[in-house]
Structures are given as structure tokens and as C-alpha cells.
N, C-alpha and C positions, 0 to 999 in steps of 0.2 A: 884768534883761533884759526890756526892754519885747513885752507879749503883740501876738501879729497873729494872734490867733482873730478868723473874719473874723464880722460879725453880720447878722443876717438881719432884714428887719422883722419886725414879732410881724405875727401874722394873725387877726384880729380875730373870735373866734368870734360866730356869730351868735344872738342876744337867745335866751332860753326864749321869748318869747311867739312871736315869727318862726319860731322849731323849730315849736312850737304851727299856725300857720296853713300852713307849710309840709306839715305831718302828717296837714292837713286837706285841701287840695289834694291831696297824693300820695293822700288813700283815697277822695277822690270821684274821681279819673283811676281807678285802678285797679279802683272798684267797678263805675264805668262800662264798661271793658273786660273783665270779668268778667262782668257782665249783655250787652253785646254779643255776646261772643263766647260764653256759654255755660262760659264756663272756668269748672269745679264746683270743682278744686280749691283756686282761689283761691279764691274765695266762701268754704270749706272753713276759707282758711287764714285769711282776716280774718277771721272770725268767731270763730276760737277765741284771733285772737291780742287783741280787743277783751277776750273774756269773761276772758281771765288779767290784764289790763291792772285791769279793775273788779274782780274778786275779788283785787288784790292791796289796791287800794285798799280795800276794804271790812274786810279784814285788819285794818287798823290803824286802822279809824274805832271800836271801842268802846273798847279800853284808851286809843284819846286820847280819845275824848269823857266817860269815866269820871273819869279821871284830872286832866282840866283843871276839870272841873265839881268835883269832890271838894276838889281844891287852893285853887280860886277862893272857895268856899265855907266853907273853915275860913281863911282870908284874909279875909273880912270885915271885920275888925275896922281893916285900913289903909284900909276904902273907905268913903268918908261917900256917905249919901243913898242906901247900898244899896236900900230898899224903895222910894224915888223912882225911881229907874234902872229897874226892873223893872217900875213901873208905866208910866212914858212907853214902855216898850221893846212894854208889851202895846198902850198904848191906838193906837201906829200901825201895830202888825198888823191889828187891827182896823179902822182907820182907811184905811189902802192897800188893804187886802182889800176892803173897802165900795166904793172908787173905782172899784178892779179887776172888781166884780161888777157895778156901775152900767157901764161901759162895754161888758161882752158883753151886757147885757139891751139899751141903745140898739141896739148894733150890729145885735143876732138882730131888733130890731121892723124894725130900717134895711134890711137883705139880705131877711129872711125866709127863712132857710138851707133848709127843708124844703119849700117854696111848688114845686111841679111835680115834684118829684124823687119817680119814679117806682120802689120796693124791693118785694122779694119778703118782705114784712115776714110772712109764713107759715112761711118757712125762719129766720128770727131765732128763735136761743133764750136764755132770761133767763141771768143769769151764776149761779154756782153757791152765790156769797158775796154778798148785800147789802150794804153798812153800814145799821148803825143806828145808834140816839143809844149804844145801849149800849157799843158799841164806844168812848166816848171812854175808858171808866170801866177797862175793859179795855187799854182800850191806856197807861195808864198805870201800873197796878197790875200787876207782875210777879206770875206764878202762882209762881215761885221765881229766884234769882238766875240761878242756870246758864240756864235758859231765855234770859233777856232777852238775855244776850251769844251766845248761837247762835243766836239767831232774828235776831238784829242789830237788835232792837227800840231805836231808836235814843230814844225818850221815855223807856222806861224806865229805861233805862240811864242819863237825864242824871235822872230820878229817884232811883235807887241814889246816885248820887252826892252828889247836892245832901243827902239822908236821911244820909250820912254824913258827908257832910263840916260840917254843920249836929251831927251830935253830934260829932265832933272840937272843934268852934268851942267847945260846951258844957263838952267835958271839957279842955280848957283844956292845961296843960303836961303831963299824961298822956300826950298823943294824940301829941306832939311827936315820937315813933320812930316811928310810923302814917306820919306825914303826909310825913316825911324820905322814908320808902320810898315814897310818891307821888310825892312832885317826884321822886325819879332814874327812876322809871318814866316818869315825863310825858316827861320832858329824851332818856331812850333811846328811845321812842315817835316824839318828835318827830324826832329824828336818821335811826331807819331809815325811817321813812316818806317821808322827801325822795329816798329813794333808790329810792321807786318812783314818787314824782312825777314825775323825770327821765326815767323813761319813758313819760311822755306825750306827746309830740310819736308814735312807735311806736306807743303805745294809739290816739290822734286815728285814725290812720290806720286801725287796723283797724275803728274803730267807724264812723267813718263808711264806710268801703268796704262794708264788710256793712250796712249799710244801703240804701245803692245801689246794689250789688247783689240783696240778697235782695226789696226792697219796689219800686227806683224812681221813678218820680212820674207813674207811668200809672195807681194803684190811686188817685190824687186823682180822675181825671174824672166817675166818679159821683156824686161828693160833693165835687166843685170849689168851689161857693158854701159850704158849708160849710166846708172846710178853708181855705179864702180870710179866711173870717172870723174864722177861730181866728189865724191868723199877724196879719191885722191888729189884732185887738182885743188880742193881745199887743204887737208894734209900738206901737200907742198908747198902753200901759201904760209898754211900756220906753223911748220917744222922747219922750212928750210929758209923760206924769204926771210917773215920777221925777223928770227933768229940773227941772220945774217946781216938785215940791217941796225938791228940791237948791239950787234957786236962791234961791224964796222965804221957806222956811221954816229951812233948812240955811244959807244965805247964802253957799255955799262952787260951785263952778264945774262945770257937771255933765260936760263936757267932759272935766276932771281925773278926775273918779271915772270915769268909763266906759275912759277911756286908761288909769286905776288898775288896776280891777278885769277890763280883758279879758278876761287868761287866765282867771281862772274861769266866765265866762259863756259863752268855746267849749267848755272843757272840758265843762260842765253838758249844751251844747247837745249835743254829741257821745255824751256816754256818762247820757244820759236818767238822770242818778241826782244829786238834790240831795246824799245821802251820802255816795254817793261822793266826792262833788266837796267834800264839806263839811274835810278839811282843808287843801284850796288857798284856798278859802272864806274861812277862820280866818286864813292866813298873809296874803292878800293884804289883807285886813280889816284888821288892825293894822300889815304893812309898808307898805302905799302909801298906803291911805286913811287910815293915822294912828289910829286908833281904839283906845281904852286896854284896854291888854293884858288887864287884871283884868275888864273890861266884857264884851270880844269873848267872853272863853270862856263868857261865861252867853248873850249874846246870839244869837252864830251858830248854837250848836248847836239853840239852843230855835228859833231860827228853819226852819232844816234840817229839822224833826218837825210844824213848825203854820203857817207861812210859806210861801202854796203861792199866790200871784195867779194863776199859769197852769189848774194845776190845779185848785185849789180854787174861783177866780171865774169866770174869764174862760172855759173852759173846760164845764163845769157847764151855767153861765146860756144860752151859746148852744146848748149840746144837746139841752136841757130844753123851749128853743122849737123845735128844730128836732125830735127827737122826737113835741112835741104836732103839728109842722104834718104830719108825716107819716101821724102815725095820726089825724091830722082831728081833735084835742083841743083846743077851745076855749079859750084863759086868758085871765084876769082879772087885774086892777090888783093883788089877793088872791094871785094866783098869784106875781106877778113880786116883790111884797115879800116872798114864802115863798122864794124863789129865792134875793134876799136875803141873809134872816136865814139859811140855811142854810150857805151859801156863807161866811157869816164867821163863825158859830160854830162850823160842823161841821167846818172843816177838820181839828182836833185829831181829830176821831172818826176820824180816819183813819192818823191816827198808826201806824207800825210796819204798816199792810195796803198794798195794792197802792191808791198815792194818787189818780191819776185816775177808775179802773173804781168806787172803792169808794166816792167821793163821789160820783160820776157816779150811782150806782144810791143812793145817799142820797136825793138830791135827787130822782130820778123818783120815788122810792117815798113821800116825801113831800107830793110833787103827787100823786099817784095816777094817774100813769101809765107806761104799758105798761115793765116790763121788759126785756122784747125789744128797746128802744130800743136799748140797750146792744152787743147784739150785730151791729147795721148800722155800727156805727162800729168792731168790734175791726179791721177789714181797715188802715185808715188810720190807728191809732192811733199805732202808733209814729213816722211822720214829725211828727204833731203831739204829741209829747212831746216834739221834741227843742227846739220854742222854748217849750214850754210851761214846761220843764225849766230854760232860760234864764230865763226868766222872773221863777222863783221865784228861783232864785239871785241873782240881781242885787235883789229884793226884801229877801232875806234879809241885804244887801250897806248898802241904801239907809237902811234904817232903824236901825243902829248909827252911821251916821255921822251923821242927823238927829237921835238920842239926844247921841248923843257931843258935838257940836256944841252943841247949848242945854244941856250939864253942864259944858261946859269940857273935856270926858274927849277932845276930837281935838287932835291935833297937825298943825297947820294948815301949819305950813312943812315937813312930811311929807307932806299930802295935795298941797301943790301943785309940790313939788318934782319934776324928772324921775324917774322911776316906777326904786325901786329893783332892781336884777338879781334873778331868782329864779333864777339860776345856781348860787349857791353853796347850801348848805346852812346852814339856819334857824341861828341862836345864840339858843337858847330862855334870856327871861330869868325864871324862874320868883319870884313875891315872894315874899321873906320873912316870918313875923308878926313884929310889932313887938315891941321888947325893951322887958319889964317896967321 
């Protein structure tokens, strides 16, 4: 007996990235009618539904970032050119970060961010934590294991890892129940953590609403040229540098990578935390951009902890002039190549502390100037962490697929193919070691 069940069209749910921008719009409407109208309890309610949204995320960034480094690492043995790889991976952190630092030091000579800008630099007081050099030594060395993973000291932690999964590689077919019990932790790591990705479009929304709510964009006008130049001289990083090195040196289409990797660069922008955002980071990294799975896990994460163009260059370099222009501090050619080298070695000193403030006061304490500089800028901080926080992410993004690309390690009719769904939930393919 033939069926007359009648059918319906399907209804075409709409993209995670679309969720994503839609989540962004819904919490800048409602921050802004929240800061209009004074409504506290919204204010109230985005902000605490933003901070469950990053502390769930943050949940689940050490046992993956432990686990994928540990695994990748006693896997060696199927990856040729491994100490290659991790040297080209370092020399264009380095190399991005230096471009990234040369364009705030133009930029701060070009604006002169501090030039009239009139502060009660009396009421500024110094922050309570410097960085130092010593902090890099520190931030890598766990004082013990449990610390590293409740501190969420995300260097050390991809240290533990590497440290053992480097004796695993050693002890050879011993370790082989060790290592089994990592890949199902990786594989169940990866599975429930997709399930709080999916609420990011919900998280988008709280984080930015309580941003526009609680901050605005009225706490810019004292320090408008300033904050002007932070957005631009990241703009320039993320519009023209990458791009450019995408094209010329990557030979691959920067258009495709930036459509690739969106979601991760609003997510970053919204909830100010490269960690946070570091396993969308990782997923979009080897789903869209194509990047070899065994690569990405050493590269993203190491990127995520020393990979900071926002923070750590661009960031820094223009503060540092604008700083000296405030307290009437003279610099020198001496000064701005200290800016420099700072800006691209120190970023690691920063590793696991609070990464703007703490290079920020590196680098003044370096020049030998004022402290207090620090404190004129916490008011406005947070709106410029949110591209500064873009920034880095999309760095951390750009230089695995530059790696990837002169190793052979991308898959190129991945990176240019229509950008896979991040709908469903990941199919982790964890590798095997090779049979004796």
C-alpha cells in the first residue's frame, strides 16, 4: 500500500559562523540598551552568562592541550623533519612579531599618541606585578605538576607534555598502555568540548554585550589618538602584513584563509582570551586551513603562550611612545630598537601572567620609564584587547599555514575548498605509531 506521508522541505539551519555574527549583533543591541537604559540586571545577566561561556572553555583547554602535545610527541617517529618544522615554526614568530613591532613604532612616530593629551599622571599608580626577564624562566618551569594545570599555565602544561611524551618516544613499546590511555583522553576531551563550542554563538553574545554595556566607547575620547592607533596598526597587521605574506610567501589565497578561519578571529575578538579560543583555534587550523594534524597540535598551542602581534608588538611599541610623550621622555633610535628586541623576545616572559599589562610594564621598565604609564591606560584596556586579542589569534592561524605550506604539511584542496561546517562535532583522527 503505497505511503501518502506528506513531506516537508528540510529547513536549512543556519551556518555556526552566521550563529557566531548573529550572537555578536544580538549582544552589542542588547549591551547597548542595557548601558541606554541603565537596565543593571541585564548588564548583570551578560556578564555572568559571557564569564560561564570562557570558564567552560577554559575547562577543557589543559587536558587538550596536555594530551594533544604528549600524543603528537611520542608520534614523532611517523613525522620526518620534525626539528625542521619547529624551527621554521619559531623563526616566523619571530619574524611576524619584528614586522608587527616595526609597524606600532612607525605608526606611534606617525600619530604621536601622547603629543597634547593632557592626564592627571599624579593619580596613576604603577601595577603591582612587573614582568621581568625572569619571568620567561618561570613561566616555563612548573613549581609542580598540579600547580601548572590549576593555574591554567598554558606553557607549562604544553612543557609537561612534550617532557613526556619525549620519554614515551624513548621508552619505546613500554609506554604503549601510557600513550593508548592519552589518545581515548584526547579523543573524549575533543568530543565534550565541541559541546561547549556550540555555545558560542550565547557566549558571543554575553561577552560582547557586557562590554558595551559595562565600558562603551565614551571611555575612548581621552585617549581617542591613542586607541585609534592601536585598532589601526593591528588593521595593518591583519589586512595588509598577513595577506601579504599569505600571498607571497605561502603562495596560497588570503581571502580563503581569513573566510577559513573567521570563526576563530570573532570568537578571540569577543572573549579577549587567545586560550580560550585556542581549541577553535586548533580545529579550524587543520579543518579549513588544511594544516597537518601532527603539526597543528605542536604549533597552535606553542603559538596561543608566545604568539602575541597584538599584544606583545603592536601594542607595547605604541604605548611605550606614547607613555614617554606624556611624561615628556625623550627617545632615541637606542630606545625604539630596545622596543624591538623586547617586543620579540619578551613575549614568552609573559607566558601564563596577564599578557598585555605584563609586557606592557616589561618594556617601560626596560626603557626606564615611568610606571605609572600603565595605569592611564587600564580604563581603556579592555575595548583594545578585543582586536588586539584578534590579532594574535589570526597570527597564531597565519604561520602554521606558512610552515605547512613550504613542508608540504597543507592540504591545499582543503584550504580552498568551501569552508567545512563546524556544525557537527570534530571526528578526532588521533595517529598511530608505526608498526615495528
Amino acid at each position: 500500500m503505497p505511503s501518502h506521508r506528506k513531506s516537508y522541505p528540510s529547513v536549512k539551519r543556519f551556518s555556526f559562523s552566521l550563529q557566531l555574527l548573529l550572537g555578536l549583533v544580538a549582544g552589542v543591541a542588547l549591551g547597548f540598551a542595557a548601558r541606554t537604559w541603565d537596565v543593571t540586571w541585564l548588564t548583570e545577566t551578560l556578564t555572568r552568562v559571557g564569564q560561564i561561556f570562557v570558564q567552560l572553555l577554559k575547562l577543557a583547554v589543559p587536558p587538550l592541550v596536555f594530551t594533544a602535545v604528549l600524543v603528537s610527541v611520542a608520534n614523532l617517529r611517523n613525522v620526518s623533519g620534525a626539528a625542521r618544522l619547529a624551527g621554521k615554526t619559531l623563526f616566523w614568530f619571530l619574524a611576524t612579531g619584528l614586522v608587527a613591532v616595526v609597524v606600532g613604532i612607525a605608526l606611534g612616530l606617525v600619530i604621536n599618541p601622547g603629543q597634547g593629551v593632557t592626564l592627571d599622571t599624579g593619580a596613576a599608580k604603577a601595577p603591582e606585578h612587573a614582568g621581568t626577564w625572569l619571568d620567561f624562566v618561570t613561566g616555563v618551569l612548573p613549581t609542580n605538576i598540579v600547580t601548572a594545570f590549576t593555574e591554567m599555565n598554558v606553557l607549562q602544561i604544553v612543557f609537561l607534555g612534550a617532557v613526556l611524551g619525549a620519554a614515551a618516544l624513548a621508552a619505546g613499546e613500554k609506554a604503549e598502555p601510557f600513550l593508548g590511555l592519552a589518545r581515548s583522553v584526547l579523543e573524549l576531551v575533543q568530543k565534550a568540548l565541541w559541546w561547549v563550542i556550540r555555545l558560542a554563538p550565547i557566549g558571543t553574545a554575553g561577552l560582547i554585550g557586557k562590554a558595551v554595556s559595562t565600558y562603551g566607547w565614551d571611555l575612548l575620547a581621552p585617549l581617542a589618538k591613542f586607541s585609534a592607533g592601536v585598532y589601526i596598526g593591528c588593521f595593518v597587521v591583519l589586512l595588509a602584513v598577513y595577506p601579504a605574506l599569505l600571498a607571497l610567501w605561502g603562495k596560497v589565497s588570503p581571502v580563503a584563509f581569513f573566510r577559513n578561519a573567521w570563526p576563530a578571529i570573532e570568537l578571540a575578538f569577543v572573549s579577549r582570551s587567545s586560550v580560550g579560543t585556542l581549541p577553535l583555534t586548533q580545529r579550524v587550523t587543520i579543518e579549513r586551513n588544511g594544516v597537518d594534524r601532527d603539526y597543528a597540535a605542536f604549533a597552535v598551542p606553542f603559538g596561543a603562550t608566545t604568539k602575541m602581534d597584538g599584544c606583545a608588538s603592536i601594542y607595547p611599541a605604541l604605548a611605550a611612545i606614547f607613555v614617554a610623550q606624556v611624561f615628556g621622555v625623550q627617545l632615541g633610535v637606542g630606545d625604539y630598537l630596545l622596543i624591538a628586541f623586547v617586543s620579540v623576545i619578551g613575549s614568552a616572559a609573559t607566558a601564563g601572567l596577564t599578557g598585555a599589562t605584563v609586557m606592557l610594564t616589561l618594556t617601560l621598565s626596560t626603557l626606564g620609564l615611568p610606571l605609572e604609564g600603565v595605569g592611564l591606560l587600564l580604563a581603556i584596556d579592555p575595548i583594545l584587547d578585543m582586536i588586539r586579542t584578534a590579532t594574535n589569534v589570526t597570527g597564531q592561524m597565519v604561520v602554521p599555514v606558512l610552515v605547512a605550506r613550504s613542508e608540504g604539511r597543507l592540504d591545499t584542496a582543503v584550504f580552498n575548498a568551501p569552508p567545512q561546517s563546524l556544525d557537527d562535532a570534530p571526528a578526532p583522527r588521533v595517529p598511530q605509531p608505526a608498526l615495528a
